[in-house]
C-alpha positions as a Markdown table, in Angstrom:
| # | Residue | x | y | z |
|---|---|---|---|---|
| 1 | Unk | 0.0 | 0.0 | 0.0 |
| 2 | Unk | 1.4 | 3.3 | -0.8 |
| 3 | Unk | 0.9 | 7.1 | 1.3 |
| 4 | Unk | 1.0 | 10.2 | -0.2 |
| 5 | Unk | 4.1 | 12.7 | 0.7 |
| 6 | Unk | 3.8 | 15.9 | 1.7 |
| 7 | Unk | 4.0 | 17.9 | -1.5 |
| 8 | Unk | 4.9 | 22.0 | -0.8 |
| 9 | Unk | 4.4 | 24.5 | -3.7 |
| 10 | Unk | 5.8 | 28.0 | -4.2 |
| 11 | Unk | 5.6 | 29.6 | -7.5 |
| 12 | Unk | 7.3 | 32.8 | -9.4 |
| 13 | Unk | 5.8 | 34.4 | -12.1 |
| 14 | Unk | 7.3 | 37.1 | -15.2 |
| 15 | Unk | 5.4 | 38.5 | -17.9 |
| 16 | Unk | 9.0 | 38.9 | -19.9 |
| 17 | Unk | 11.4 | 36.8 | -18.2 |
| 18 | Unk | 11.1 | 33.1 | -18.3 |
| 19 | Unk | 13.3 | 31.8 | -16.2 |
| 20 | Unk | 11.3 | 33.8 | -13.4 |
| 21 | Unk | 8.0 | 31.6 | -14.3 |
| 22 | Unk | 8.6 | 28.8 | -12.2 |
| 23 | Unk | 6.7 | 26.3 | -9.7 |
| 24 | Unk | 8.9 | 25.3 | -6.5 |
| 25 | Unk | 7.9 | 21.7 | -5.5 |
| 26 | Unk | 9.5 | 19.9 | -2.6 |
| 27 | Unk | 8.4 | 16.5 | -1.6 |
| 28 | Unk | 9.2 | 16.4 | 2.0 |
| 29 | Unk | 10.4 | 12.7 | 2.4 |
| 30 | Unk | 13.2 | 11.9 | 4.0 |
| 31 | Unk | 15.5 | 9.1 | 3.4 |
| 32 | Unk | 14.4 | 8.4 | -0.5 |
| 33 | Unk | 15.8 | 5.4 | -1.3 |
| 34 | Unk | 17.3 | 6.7 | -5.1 |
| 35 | Unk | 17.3 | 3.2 | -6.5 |
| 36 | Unk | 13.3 | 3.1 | -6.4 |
| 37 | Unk | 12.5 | 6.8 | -7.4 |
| 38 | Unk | 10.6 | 7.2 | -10.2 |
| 39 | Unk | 9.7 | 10.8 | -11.0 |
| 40 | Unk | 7.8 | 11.4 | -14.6 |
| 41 | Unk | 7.2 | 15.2 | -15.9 |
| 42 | Unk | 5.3 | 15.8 | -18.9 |
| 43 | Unk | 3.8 | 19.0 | -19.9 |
| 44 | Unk | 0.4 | 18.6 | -18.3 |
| 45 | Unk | 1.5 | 16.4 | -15.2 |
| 46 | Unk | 4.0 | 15.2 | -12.3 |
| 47 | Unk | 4.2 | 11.3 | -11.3 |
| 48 | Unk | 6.4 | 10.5 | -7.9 |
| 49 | Unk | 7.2 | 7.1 | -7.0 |
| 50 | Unk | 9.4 | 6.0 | -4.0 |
| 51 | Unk | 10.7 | 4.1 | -0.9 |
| 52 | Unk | 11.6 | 5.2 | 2.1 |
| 53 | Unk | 14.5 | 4.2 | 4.4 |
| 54 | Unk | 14.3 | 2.6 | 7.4 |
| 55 | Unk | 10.8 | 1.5 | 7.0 |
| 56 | Unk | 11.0 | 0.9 | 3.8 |
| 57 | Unk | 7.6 | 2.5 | 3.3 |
| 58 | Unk | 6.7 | 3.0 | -0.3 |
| 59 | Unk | 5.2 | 6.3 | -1.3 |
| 60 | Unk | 3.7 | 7.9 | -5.0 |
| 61 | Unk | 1.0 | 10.7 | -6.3 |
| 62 | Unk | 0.1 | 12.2 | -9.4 |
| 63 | Unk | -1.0 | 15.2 | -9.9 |
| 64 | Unk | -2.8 | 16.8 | -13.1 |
| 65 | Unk | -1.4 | 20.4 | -13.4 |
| 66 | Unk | -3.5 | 23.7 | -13.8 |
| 67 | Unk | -1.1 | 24.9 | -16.6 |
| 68 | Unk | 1.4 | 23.9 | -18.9 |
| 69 | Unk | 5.2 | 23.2 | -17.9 |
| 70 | Unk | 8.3 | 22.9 | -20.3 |
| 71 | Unk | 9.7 | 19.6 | -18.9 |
| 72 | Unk | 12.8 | 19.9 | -20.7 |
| 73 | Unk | 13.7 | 23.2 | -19.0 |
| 74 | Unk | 12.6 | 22.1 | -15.7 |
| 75 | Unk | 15.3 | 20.5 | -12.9 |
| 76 | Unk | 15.0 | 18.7 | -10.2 |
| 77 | Unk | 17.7 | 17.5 | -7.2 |
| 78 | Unk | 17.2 | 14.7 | -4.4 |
| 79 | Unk | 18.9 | 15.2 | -1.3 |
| 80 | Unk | 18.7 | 13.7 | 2.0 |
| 81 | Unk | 16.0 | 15.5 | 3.5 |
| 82 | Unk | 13.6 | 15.6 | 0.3 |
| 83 | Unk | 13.1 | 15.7 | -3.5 |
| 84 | Unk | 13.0 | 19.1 | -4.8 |
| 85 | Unk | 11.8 | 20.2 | -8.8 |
| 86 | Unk | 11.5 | 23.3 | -10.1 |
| 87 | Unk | 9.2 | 23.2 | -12.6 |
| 88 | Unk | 9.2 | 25.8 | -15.7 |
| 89 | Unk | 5.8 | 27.3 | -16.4 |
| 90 | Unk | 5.3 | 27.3 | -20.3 |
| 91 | Unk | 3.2 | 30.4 | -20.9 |
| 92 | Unk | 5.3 | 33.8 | -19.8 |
| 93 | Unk | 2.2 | 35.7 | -17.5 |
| 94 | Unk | 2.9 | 37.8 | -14.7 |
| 95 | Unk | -0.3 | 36.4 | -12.7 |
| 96 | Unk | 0.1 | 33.6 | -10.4 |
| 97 | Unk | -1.5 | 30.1 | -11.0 |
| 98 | Unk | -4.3 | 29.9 | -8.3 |
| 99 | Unk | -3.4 | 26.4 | -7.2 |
| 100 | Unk | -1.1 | 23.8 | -8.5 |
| 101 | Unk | -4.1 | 20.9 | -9.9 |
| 102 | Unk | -6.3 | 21.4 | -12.7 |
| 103 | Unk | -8.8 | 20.3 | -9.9 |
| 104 | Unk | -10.6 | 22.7 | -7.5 |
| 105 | Unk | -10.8 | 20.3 | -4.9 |
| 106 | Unk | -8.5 | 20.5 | -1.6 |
| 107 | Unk | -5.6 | 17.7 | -1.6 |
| 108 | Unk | -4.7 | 17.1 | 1.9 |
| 109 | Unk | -1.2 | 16.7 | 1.3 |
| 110 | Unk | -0.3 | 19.4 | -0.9 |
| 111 | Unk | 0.7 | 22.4 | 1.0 |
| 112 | Unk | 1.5 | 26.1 | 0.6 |
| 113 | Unk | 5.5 | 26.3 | 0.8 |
| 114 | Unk | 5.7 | 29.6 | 3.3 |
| 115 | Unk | 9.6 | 29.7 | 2.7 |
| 116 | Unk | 9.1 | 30.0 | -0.8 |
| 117 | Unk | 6.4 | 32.1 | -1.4 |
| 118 | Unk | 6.4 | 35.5 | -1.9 |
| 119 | Unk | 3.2 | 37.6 | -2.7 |
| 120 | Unk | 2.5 | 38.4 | -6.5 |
| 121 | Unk | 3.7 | 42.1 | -5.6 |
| 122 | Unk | 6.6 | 41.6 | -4.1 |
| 123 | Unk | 8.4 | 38.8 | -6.8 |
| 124 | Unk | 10.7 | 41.2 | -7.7 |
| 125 | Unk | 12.7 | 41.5 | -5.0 |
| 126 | Unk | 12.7 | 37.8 | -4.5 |
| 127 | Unk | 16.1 | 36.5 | -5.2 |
| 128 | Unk | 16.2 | 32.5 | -4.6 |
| 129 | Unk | 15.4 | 31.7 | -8.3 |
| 130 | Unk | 18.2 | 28.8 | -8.4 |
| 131 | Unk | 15.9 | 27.0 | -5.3 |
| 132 | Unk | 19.2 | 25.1 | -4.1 |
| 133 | Unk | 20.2 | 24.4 | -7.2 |
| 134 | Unk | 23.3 | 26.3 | -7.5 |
| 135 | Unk | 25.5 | 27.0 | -4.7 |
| 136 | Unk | 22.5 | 26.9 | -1.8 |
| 137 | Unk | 23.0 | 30.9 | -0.6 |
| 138 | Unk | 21.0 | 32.3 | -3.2 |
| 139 | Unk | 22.1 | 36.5 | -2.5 |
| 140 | Unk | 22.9 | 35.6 | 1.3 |
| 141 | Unk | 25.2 | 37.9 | 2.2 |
| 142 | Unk | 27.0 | 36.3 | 6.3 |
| 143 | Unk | 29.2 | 39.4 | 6.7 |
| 144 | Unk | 26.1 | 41.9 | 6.6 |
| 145 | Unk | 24.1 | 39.3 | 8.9 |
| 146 | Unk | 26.6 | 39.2 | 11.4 |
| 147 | Unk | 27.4 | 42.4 | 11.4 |
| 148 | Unk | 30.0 | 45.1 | 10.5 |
| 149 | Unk | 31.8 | 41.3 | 9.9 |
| 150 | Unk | 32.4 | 38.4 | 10.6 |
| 151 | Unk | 35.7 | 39.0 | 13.2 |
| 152 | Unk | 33.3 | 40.6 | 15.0 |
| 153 | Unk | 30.8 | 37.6 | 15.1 |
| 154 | Unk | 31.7 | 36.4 | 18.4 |
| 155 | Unk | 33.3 | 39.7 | 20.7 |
| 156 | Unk | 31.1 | 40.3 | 23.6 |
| 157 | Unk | 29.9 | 43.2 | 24.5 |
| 158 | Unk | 30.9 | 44.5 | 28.4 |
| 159 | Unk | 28.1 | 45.5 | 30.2 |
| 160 | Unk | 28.5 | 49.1 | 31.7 |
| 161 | Unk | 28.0 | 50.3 | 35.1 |
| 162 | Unk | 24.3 | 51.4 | 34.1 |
| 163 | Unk | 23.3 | 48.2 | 33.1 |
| 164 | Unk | 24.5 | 46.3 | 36.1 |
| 165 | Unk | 23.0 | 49.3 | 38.4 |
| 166 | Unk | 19.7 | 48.3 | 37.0 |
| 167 | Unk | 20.3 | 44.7 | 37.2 |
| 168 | Unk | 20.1 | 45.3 | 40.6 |
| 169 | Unk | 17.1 | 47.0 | 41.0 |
| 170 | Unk | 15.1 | 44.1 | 40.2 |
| 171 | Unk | 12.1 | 43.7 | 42.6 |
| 172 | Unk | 10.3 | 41.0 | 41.2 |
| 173 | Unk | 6.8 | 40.7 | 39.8 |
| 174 | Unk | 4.1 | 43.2 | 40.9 |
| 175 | Unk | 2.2 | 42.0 | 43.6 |
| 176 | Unk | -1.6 | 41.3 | 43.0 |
| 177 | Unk | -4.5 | 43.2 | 43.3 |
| 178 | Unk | -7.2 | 42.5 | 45.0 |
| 179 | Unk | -10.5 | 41.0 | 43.3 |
């Protein structure tokens, strides 16, 4: 008997620029065993197929999709954690697709990717268009994150003679007022 993963969808869309008309799939499935995936893309639909380690649990879906895709400029990765695709849409349109299946009805295990997504008018500042396919950091930039850089990363900061004066000042919670 076979379950269904848990499928997460993100998606991109460019009324010029095709390589920002994508769909960002990740089957969240640990463990894939890679000598029983099976993973078909054709134009109109994705087919999954595959075992999971330890238990060996075998899982597949198929899903019908509400647009066209060009299969041979879509990619896809497996990595220990999951099986990720990104799928290119076919028709260049700056509107998003309002769900991934030519079916209206609700399929439990497909899910909104919240780390993917961005909102229709805000795409253009998105910048993770490679999804993990290239070198994983996208724009990420460590030395602005941590700081003025990264030698800086792990000096503490003294406390002054203010902050341990009202360190001491600490009386506890309010008490409680009567009912």
């Amino acid at each position: 008997m076979s379950t269904h993963p848990e499928v997460l969808w993100a998606q991109r869309s460019h009324a010029s620029d095709e390589s920002k008309n994508v769909i960002y799939l990740t089957v969240s499935l640990p463990d894939i065993d890679k000598s029983s995936l099976k993973y078909e893309l054709s134009p109109t639909s994705i087919k999954f197929e595959a075992d999971a380690r330890p238990a060996n649990k075998h899982y597949e879906f198929s899903l019908d999709l509400y647009d066209d895709i060009n299969p041979e400029w879509s990619k896809h990765k497996l990595t220990s954690r999951s099986f990720t695709a990104v799928l290119q849409k076919k028709d260049k349109k700056l509107e998003y697709w309002p769900r991934l299946t030519k079916e209206k009805a609700k399929t439990p295990f497909i899910k909104t990717d919240f780390d993917r997504w961005v909102d229709e008018d805000e795409q253009d500042e998105a910048t993770d268009n490679d999804f993990g396919m290239g070198d994983g950091f996208g724009d990420m930039d460590f030395s602005k994150m941590l700081g003025s850089g990264a030698g800086d990363a792990g000096a503490a900061i003294p406390p002054t003679p203010e902050d341990e004066a009202e360190s001491d000042k600490d009386d506890g919670p309010p008490p409680l007022e009567d009912a």
